[in-house]
C-alpha positions as CSV (number, residue, x, y, z in Angstrom):
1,X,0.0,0.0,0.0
2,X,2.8,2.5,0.9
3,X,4.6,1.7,-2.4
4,X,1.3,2.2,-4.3
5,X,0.9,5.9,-2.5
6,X,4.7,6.7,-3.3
7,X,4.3,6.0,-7.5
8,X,1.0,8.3,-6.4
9,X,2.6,10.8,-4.7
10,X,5.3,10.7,-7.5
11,X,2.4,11.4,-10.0
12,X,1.7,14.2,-8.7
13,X,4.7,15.7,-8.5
14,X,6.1,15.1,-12.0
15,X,2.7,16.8,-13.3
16,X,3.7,19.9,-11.8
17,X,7.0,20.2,-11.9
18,X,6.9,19.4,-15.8
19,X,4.1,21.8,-16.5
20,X,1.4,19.3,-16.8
21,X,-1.7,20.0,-14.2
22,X,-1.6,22.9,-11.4
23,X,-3.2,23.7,-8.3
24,X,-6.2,26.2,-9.7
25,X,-5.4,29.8,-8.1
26,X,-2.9,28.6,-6.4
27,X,-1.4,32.0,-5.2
28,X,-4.6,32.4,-3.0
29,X,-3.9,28.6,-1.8
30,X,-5.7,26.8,-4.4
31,X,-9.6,25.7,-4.9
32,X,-9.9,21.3,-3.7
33,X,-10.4,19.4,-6.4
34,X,-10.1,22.1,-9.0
35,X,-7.0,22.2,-11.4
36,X,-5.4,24.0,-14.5
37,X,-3.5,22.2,-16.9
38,X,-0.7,23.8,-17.7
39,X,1.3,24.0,-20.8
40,X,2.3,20.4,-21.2
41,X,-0.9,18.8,-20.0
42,X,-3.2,20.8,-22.3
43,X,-1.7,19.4,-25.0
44,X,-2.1,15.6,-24.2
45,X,-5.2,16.5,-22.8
46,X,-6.6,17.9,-26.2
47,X,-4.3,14.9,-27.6
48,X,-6.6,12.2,-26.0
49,X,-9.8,14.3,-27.1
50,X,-8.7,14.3,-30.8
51,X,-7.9,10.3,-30.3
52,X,-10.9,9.3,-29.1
53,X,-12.9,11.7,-31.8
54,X,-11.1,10.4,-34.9
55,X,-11.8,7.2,-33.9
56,X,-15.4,7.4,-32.6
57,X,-17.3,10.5,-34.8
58,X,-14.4,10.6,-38.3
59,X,-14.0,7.1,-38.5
60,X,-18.0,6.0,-38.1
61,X,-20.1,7.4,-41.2
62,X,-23.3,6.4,-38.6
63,X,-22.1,9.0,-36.0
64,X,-21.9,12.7,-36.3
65,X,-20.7,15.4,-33.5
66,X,-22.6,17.6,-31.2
67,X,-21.1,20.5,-29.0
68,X,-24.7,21.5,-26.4
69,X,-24.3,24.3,-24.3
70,X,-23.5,24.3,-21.0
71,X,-26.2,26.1,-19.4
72,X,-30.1,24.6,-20.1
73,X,-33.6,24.7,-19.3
74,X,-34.1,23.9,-15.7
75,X,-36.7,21.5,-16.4
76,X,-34.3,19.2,-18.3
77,X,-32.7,18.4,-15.2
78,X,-36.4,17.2,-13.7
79,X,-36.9,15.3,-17.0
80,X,-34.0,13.6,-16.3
81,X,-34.3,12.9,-12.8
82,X,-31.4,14.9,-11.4
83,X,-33.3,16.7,-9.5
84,X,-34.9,14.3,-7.4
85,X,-32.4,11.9,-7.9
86,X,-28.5,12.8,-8.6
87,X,-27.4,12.1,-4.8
88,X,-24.4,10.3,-3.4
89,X,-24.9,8.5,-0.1
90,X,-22.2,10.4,2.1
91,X,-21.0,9.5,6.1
92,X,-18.9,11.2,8.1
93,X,-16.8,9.8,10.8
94,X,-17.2,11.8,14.6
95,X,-13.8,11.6,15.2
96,X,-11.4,12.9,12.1
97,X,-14.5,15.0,11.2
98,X,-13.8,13.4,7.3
99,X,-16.5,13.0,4.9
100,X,-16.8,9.6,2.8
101,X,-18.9,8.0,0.2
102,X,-20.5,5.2,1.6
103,X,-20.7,3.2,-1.4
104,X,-16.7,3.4,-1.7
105,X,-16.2,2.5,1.7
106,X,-18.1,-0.6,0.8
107,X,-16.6,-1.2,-2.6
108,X,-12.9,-0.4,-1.5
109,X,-13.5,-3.3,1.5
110,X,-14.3,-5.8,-1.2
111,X,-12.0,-5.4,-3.4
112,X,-9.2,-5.8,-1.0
113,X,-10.8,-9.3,-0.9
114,X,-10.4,-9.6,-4.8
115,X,-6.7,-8.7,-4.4
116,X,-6.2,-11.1,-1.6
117,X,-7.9,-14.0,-3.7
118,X,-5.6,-12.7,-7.1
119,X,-2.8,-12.9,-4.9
120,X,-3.6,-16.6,-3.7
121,X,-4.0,-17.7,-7.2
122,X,-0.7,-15.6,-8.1
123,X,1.1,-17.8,-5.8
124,X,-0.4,-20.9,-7.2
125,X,0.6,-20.2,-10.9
126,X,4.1,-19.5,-9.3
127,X,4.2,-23.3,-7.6
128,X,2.2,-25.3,-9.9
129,X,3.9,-24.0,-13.2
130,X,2.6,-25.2,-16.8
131,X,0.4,-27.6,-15.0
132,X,-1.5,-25.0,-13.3
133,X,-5.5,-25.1,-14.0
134,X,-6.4,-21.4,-13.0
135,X,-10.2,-21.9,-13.4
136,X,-10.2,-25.0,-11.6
137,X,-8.6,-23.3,-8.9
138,X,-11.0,-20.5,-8.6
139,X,-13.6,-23.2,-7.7
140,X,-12.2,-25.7,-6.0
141,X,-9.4,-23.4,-3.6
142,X,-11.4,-23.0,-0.2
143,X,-9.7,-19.7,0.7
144,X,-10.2,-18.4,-2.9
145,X,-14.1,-19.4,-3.1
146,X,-14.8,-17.8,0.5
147,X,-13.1,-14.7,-0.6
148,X,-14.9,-14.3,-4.1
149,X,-18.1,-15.2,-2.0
150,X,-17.4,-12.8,0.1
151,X,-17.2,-10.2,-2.3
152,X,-20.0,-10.7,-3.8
153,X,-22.5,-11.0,-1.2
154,X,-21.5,-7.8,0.3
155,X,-21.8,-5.8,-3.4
156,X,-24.9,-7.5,-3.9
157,X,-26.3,-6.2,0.0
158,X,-24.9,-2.9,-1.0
159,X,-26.8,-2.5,-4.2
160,X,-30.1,-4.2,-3.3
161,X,-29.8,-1.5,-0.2
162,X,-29.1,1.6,-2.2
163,X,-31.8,0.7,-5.1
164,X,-34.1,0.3,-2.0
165,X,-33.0,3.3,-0.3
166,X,-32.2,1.7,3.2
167,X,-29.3,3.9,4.0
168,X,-29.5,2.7,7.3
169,X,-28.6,-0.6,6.1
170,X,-25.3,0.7,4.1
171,X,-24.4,2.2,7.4
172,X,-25.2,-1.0,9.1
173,X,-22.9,-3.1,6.3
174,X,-20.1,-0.3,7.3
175,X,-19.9,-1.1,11.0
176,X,-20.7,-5.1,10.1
177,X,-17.8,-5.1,8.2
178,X,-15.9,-2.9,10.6
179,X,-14.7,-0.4,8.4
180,X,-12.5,2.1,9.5
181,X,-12.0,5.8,8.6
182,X,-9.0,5.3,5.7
183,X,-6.5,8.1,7.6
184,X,-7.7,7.8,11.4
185,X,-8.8,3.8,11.8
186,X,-11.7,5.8,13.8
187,X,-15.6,3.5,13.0
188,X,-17.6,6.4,14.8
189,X,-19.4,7.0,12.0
190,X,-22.7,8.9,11.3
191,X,-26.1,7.9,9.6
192,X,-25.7,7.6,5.8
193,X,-27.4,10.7,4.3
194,X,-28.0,11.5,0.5
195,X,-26.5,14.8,-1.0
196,X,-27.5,16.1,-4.4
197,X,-24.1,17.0,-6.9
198,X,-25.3,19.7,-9.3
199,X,-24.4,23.2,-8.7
200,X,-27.1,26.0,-8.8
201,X,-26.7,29.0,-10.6
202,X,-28.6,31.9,-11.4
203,X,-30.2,33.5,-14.9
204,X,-30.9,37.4,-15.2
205,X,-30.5,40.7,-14.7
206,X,-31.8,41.4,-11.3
207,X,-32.3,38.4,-8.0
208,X,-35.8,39.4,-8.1
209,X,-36.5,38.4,-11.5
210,X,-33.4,35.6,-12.4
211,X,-34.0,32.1,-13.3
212,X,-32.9,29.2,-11.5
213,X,-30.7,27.1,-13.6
214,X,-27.8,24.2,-13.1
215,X,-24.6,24.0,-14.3
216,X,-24.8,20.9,-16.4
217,X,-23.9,17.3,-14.0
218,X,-23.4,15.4,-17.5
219,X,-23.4,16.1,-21.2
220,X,-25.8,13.4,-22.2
221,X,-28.9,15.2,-22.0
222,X,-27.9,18.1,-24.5
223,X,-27.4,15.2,-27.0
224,X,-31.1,13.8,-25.5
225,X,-33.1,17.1,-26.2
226,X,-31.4,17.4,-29.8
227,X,-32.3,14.1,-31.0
228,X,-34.5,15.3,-33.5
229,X,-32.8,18.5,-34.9
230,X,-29.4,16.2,-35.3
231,X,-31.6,13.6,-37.2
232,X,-33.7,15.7,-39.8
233,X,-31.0,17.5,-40.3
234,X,-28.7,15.1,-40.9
235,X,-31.0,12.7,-42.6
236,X,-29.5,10.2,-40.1
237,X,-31.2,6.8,-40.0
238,X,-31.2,4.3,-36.7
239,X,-29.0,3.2,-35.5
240,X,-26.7,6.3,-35.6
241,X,-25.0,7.8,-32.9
242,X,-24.4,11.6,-31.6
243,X,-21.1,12.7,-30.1
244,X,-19.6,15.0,-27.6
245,X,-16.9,16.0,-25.7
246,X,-17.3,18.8,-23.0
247,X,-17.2,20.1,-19.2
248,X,-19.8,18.7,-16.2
249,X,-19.9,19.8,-13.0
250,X,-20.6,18.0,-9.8
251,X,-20.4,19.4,-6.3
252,X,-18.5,16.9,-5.0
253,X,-17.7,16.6,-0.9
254,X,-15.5,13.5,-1.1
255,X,-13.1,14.7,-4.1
256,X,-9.9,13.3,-3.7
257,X,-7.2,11.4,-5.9
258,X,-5.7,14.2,-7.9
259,X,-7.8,15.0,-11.1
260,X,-10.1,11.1,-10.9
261,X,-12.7,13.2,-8.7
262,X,-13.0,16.7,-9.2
263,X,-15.7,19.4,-9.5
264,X,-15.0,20.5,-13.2
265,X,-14.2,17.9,-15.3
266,X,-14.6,16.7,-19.3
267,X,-16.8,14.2,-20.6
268,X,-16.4,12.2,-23.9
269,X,-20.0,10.5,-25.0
270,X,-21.5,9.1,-27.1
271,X,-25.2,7.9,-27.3
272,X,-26.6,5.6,-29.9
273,X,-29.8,5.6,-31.0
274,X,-31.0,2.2,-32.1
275,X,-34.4,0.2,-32.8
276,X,-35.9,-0.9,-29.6
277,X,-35.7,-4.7,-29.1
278,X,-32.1,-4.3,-30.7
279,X,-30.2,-2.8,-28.0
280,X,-28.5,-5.6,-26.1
281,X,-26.7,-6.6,-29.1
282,X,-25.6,-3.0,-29.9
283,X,-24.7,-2.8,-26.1
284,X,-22.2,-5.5,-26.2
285,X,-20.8,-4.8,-29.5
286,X,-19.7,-0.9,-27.6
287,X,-18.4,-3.0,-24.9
288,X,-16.2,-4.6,-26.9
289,X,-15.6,-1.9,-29.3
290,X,-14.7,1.0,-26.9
291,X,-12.3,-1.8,-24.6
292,X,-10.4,-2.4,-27.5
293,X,-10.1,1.4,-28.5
294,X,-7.9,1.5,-24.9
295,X,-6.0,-1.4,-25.9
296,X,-4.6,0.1,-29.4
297,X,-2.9,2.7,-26.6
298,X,-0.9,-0.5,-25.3
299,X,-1.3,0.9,-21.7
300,X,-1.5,-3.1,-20.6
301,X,-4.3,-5.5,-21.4
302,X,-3.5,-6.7,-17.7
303,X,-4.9,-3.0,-16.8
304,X,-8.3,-3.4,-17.9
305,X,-11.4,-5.1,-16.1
306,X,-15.0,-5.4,-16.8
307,X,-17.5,-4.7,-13.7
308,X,-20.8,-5.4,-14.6
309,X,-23.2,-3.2,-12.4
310,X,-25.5,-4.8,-9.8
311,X,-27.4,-1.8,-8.9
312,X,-29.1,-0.5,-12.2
313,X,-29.5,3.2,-12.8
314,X,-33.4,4.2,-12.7
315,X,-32.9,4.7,-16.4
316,X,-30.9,1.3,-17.9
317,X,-31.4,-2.4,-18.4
318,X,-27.7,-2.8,-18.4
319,X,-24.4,-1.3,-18.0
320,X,-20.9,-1.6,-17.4
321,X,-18.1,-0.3,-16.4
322,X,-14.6,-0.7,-17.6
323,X,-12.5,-0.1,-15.2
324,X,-8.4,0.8,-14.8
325,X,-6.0,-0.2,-12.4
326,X,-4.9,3.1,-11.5
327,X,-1.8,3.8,-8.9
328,X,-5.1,3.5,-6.1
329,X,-6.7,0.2,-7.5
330,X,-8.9,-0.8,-9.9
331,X,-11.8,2.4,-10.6
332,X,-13.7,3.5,-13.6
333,X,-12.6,4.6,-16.5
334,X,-15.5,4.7,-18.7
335,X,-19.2,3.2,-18.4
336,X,-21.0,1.5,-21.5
337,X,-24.8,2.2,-20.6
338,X,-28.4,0.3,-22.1
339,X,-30.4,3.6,-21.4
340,X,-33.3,2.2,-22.7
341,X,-36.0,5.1,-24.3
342,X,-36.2,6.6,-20.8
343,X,-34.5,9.9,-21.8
344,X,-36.2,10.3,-24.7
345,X,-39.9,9.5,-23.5
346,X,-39.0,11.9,-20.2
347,X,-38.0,14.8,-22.3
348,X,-41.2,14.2,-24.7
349,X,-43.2,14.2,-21.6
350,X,-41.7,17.4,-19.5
351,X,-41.6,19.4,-23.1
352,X,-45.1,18.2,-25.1
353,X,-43.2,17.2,-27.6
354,X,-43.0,14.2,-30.3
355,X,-39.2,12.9,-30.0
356,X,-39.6,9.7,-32.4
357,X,-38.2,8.6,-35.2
358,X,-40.3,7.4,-38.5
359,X,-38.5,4.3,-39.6
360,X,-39.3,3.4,-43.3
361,X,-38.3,0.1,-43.1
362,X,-40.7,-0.8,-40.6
363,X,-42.9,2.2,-41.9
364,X,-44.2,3.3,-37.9
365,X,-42.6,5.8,-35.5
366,X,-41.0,4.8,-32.2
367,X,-38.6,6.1,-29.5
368,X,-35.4,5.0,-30.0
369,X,-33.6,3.2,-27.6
370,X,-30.2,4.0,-26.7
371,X,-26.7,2.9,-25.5
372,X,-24.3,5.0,-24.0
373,X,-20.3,5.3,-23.9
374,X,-18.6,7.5,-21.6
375,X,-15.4,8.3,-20.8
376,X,-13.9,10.7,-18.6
377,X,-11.2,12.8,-19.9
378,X,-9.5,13.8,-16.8
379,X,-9.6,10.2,-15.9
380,X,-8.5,8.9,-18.9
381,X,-5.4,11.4,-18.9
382,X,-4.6,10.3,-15.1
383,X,-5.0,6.9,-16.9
384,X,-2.5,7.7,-19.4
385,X,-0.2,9.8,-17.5
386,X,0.5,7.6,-14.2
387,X,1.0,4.1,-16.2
388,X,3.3,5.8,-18.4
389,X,5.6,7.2,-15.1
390,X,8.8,5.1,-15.0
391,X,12.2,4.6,-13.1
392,X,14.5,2.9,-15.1
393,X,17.9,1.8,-13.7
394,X,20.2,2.3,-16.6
395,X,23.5,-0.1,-17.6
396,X,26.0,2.6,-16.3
397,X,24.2,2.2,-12.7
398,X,22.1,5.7,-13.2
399,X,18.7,6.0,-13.5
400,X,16.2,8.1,-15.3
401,X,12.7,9.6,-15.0
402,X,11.3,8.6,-18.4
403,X,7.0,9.4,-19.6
404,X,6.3,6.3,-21.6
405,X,3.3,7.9,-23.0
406,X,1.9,6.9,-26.1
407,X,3.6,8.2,-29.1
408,X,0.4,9.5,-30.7
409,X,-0.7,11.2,-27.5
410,X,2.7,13.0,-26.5
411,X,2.5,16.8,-26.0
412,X,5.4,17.0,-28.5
413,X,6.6,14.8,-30.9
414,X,10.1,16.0,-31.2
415,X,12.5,18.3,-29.8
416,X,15.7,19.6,-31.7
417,X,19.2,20.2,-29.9
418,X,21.9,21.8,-31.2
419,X,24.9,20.0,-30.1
420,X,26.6,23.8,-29.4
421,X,25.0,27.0,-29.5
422,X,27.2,28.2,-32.2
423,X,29.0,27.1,-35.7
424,X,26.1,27.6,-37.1
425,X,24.3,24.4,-35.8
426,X,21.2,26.8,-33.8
427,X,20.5,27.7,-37.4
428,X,20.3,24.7,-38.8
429,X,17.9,23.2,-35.8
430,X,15.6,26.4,-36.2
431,X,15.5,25.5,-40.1
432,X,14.3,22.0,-38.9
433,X,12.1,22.8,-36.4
434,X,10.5,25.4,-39.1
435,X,9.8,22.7,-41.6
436,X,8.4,20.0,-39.1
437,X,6.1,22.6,-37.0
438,X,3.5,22.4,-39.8
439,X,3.0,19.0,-39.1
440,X,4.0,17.9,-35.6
441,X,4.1,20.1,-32.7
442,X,8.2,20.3,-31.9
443,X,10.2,21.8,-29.5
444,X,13.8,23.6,-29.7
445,X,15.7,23.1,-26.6
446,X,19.9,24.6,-26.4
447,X,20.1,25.0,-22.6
448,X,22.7,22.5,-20.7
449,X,24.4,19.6,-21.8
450,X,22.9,17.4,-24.5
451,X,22.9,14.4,-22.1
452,X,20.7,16.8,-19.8
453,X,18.5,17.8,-22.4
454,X,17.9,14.3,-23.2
455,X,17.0,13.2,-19.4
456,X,14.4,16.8,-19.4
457,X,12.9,15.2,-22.5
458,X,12.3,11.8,-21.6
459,X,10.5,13.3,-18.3
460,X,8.3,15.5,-20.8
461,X,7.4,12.2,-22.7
462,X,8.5,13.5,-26.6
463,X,9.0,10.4,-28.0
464,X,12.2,11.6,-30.2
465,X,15.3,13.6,-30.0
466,X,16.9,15.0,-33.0
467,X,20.4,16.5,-32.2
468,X,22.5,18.5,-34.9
469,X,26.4,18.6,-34.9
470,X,29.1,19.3,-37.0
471,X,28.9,16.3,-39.2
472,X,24.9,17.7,-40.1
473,X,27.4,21.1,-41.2
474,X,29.1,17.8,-43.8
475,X,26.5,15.7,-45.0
476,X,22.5,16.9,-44.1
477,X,22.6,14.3,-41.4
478,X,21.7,14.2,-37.8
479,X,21.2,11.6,-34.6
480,X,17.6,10.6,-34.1
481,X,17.5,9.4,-30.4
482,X,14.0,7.2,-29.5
483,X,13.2,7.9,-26.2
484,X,12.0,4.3,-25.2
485,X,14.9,2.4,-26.3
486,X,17.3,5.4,-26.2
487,X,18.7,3.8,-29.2
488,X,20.0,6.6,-31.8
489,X,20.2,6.7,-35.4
490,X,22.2,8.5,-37.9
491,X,19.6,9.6,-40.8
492,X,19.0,12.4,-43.2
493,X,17.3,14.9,-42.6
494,X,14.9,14.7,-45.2
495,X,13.6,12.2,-43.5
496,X,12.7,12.7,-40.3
497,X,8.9,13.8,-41.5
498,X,8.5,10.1,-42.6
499,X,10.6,8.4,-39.3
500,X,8.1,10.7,-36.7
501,X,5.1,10.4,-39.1
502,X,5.2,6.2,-39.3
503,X,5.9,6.7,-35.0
504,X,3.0,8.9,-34.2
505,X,0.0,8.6,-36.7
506,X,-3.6,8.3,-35.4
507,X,-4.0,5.9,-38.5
508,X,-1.3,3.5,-37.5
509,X,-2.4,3.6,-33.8
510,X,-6.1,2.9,-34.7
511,X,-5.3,-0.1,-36.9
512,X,-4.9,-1.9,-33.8
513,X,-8.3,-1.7,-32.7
């Protein structure tokens, strides 16, 4: 556990100190759980945006983008049940005066009793070799059953309690289960009470006469209420799907974990509208489809889980969750919803009006049903940026701080170094750097030894180092250093557009999907 909070705390760190993510206002001591990205972060940030869009809106002829406005009509947020039901069930313990989901509480408890079963059959692999039968382990091992069992009795208590609403229960699975405060070990806990997320804002001129309105808890419902104008418009025919990427807002008490929970944050949905009847099959062909979009990032197959949900929305019929073993543990990543025609029929009913589509194939009208992707940005960026951390121990006995990111998502693709700062060889980098800046973004870097330079840009993550010396002054030629291997190669330089292009390509990443 103490190694896990160390790569953490070492997250963190690096994101600041190599202009990544700040503190917000942090001259006046900072906002919790509000942060800027800085410099470096916005760029794999809008990097990650553009990955996932290509792949899901300009690669998908059936799916078209959307970009809804933060700020709605109040009674979209009582269509969709916000209102009365956009709560998270919150305790507080007496003694650190600390604030908790209760439903985390629960859900962090079991999974320490998946990792203790994973480690069991870890240790069984290890012993038994080639002739290990994992699945016949999983059943037959008496420690490993009562620990899966385990699990899943207590999810299954805590989500027949919550879609009940017996709060009272939660609390009285807490103190079964003897949970203790995470930072104290106090269990002087309070009731479990519900607190509704969305922020309240106000619409007008004057207080007497301004409008009550929300800053938006999720993006979906922009893409709900313009259904209709996307499809006539577009002449779209179900199934198609409607796009977005954008900011939410949740008043969150219990935000912790660097940028995983925070108060502002970016969404990247998708909802696809589809013949009712016909959802389940679309549903698991998005499971499949969006898991293997995180894949083609070769973050680690070993990272990725599916948790089914056992406590359903009051809008779905199924969903999942794919979760990510982050530095913390295995949380969600992004959810892959059957919403059913709830949002639709709720929106007809609050508004007056018809939101159904005239199929011509079937020649009648229906509400579509629907099934959701989304991802969170910030999460997926923490994702990203923490499994990509790394201290390697080098042959020479040194070490180095080297961001593994993903070549296609790095904030820059390539930084030139003059070897010197004179002879001629800044010009020659700036004449480089002036032909590949209008197709990768590129950095020029002359400060410090080259050696240095090369450790600062393995910390930033650019994938490739191009350093110019006196032989470049000969023959057109420089050393193309690859920050994984650190392996350097002596090429033209006519083609280093073709060497970064073939490294960093959407196209080429995509294929793997």
């Amino acid at each position: 556990m103490a190694k896990q909070e160390d790569i953490f705390k070492n997250v963190v760190s690096h994101a600041k100190e190599y202009g990544f993510i700040f503190p917000s206002s942090e001259v006046y001591d900072g906002l919790s759980a509000v942060y800027d990205y800085a410099q470096n972060g916005v760029e794999l940030k809008k990097n990650i945006r553009e990955y996932w869009w290509k792949s899901m809106v300009q690669m998908n002829e059936n799916i078209v983008g959307l970009d809804a406005a933060i700020l709605m009509h109040p009674t979209t947020w009582k269509a969709s049940g916000h209102v009365d039901a956009f709560n998270d069930p919150l305790i507080d313990n007496k003694d650190s005066k600390k604030r908790y989901r209760a439903d985390v509480l629960v859900e962090d408890y079991a999974e320490k009793l998946n990792v203790k079963a994973k480690k069991e059959i870890e240790k069984a692999k290890e012993r038994f070799g080639d002739a290990f039968n994992e699945q016949e382990f999983i059943t037959t091992n008496t420690r490993v059953v009562e620990y899966l069992a385990k699990e899943r009795e207590i999810l299954e208590r805590l989500a027949r309690s919550l879609g009940n609403e017996d709060l009272a229960d939660v609390k009285a699975l807490i103190e079964e289960l003897e949970i203790a405060d995470p930072e104290t070990g106090s269990r002087n806990w309070t009731d479990v009470k519900q607190f509704n997320l969305m922020f309240g804002t106000k619409l007008g001129a004057s207080a007497d006469s301004a409008m009550d309105l929300y800053l938006r808890p999720e993006t979906a419902q922009g893409i709900f209420v313009n259904f209709l104008n996307v499809q006539k418009s577009g002449r779209m025919k179900v199934p198609f799907g409607i796009a977005q990427t954008g900011k939410a807002f949740r008043n969150e008490i219990v935000a912790r974990q660097f940028i995983f929970r925070m108060r502002e944050f970016e969404q990247m949905e998708m909802q696809f509208f589809v013949r009712p009847g016909e959802e389940m099959q679309w549903y698991e062909h998005w499971k499949t489809t969006r898991l293997n979009w995180h894949l083609s990032l070769g973050l680690g197959k070993e990272n990725y889980r599916f948790h089914d949900h056992e406590k359903l929305a009051h809008y779905a019929n199924a969903a999942a969750d794919i979760e990510f073993n982050f530095p913390f543990g295995f949380k969600e990543l992004e959810g892959i919803h059957s919403r059913t025609d709830f949002d639709l029929k709720a929106h007809e009913k609050f508004s007056g009006r018809k939101l159904q589509y005239f199929d011509p194939e079937l020649n009648e009208n229906y509400v579509p049903y629907v099934v959701e992707t989304s991802v969170g940005l910030d999460r997926m960026f923490l994702a990203v940026f923490a499994t990509s951390l790394k201290e390697e121990a080098l042959e020479d006995g040194s070490t180095r701080t080297v961001l593994k990111l993903p070549s296609v998502l790095a904030p820059t693709k390539a930084a030139v170094l003059p070897l010197i700062k004179r002879d001629g060889l800044p010009e020659i980098s700036k004449k480089i750097i002036e032909d590949l800046k209008w197709d990768f973004n590129v950095a020029y870097d002359e400060k410090d030894a080259v050696g240095r330079r090369y450790r600062r840009q393995d910390a930033l993550g650019t994938p490739f180092c191009i350093t110019v010396d006196h032989q470049t002054l000969e023959d057109e030629t420089v050393t193309i250093r690859h920050r994984d291997s650190m392996k350097q190669d002596r090429v033209k330089i006519s083609e280093l557009k073709t060497i970064i292009e073939n490294e960093v390509s959407m196209k080429n990443w995509l294929m793997k999907m």
